[in-house]
ZAMARGU-4260 file (C-alpha; in steps of 0.2 Angstrom, whole numbers, plus 5000, padded with zeros to 4 digits):
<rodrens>
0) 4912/4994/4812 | 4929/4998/4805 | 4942/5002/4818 | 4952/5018/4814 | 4970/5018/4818
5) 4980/5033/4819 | 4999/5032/4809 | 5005/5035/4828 | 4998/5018/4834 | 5002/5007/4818
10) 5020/5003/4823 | 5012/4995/4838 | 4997/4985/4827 | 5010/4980/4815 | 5020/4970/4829
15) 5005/4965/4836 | 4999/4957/4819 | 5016/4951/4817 | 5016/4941/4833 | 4997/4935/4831
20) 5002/4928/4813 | 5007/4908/4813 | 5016/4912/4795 | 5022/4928/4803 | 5018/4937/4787
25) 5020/4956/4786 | 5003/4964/4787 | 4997/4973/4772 | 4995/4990/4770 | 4984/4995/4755
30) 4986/5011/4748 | 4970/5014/4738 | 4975/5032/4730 | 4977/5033/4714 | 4994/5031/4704
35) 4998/5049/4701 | 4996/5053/4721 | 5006/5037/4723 | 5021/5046/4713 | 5017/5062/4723
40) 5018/5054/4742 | 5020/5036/4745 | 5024/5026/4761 | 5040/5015/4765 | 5036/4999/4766
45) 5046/4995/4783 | 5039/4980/4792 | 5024/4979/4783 | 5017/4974/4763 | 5013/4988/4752
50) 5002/4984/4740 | 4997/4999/4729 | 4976/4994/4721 | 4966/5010/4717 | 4950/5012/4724
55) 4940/5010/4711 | 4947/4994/4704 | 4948/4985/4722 | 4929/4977/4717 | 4938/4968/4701
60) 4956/4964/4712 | 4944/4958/4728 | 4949/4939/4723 | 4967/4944/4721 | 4970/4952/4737
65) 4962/4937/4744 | 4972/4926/4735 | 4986/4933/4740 | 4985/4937/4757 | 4969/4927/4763
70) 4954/4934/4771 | 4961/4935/4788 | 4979/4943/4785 | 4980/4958/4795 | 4976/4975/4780
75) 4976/4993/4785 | 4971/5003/4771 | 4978/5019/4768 | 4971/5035/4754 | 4976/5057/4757
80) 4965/5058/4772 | 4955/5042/4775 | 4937/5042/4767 | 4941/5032/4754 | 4952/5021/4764
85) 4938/5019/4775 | 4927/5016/4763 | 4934/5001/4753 | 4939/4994/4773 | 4921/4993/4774
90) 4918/4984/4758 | 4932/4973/4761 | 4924/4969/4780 | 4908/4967/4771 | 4917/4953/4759
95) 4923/4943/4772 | 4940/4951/4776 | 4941/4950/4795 | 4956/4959/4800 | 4955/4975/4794
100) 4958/4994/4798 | 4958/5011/4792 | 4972/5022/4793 | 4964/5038/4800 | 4970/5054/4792
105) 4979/5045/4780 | 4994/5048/4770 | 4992/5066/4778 | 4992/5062/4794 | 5006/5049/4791
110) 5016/5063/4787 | 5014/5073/4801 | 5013/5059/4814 | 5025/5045/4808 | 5038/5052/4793
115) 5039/5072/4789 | 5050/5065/4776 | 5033/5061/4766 | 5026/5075/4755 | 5011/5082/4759
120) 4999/5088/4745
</rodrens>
């Protein structure tokens, strides 16, 4: 089961994540909207990775993602509203990626709980 974290409590998991890490790499955040809601509203990456991989090509990228950041780095993923998000954290569990969360509400709720300054649409 994928935990869900609200934009309200991710500062907190970030610096959690940051102090559990012996490299004390920046957590991940993967934003799995597609690139024109990317341009629309996006996330600052303060504290944190972005890392922008559509949901449809995270199947083809799975390697990538854990070349890159290994299949224990800390990932919350992030789409509008969550279903997608939560859907690709549960593939990405189900792949052997063990520190993973979904970003309820999404970029939505980020807005609304975390930055106004993001658009919502």
């Amino acid at each position: 089961m994928i935990s869900q974290l609200s934009p309200s409590d991710f500062a907190a998991w970030r610096d959690k994540a940051m102090a559990g890490a012996a490299s004390h790499a920046l957590p991940v955040v993967l934003d799995v909207r597609e690139p024109w809601e990317l341009q629309t509203a996006s996330v600052r990456a303060e504290g944190f990775t972005l890392v922008h991989i559509p949901m449809r090509e995270i199947p083809a990228r799975l390697a990538e993602l854990q070349q890159l950041h290994g299949a224990d780095h800390p990932i919350a993923c992030l789409c509008h509203h969550g279903m997608r998000s939560l859907q690709v954290a549960n593939y990405l569990a189900q792949s052997g990626f063990s520190e993973v969360v979904n970003l309820q509400g999404g970029i939505d709720a980020w807005s609304q709980q975390v930055d106004p300054l993001v658009p919502l649409y």
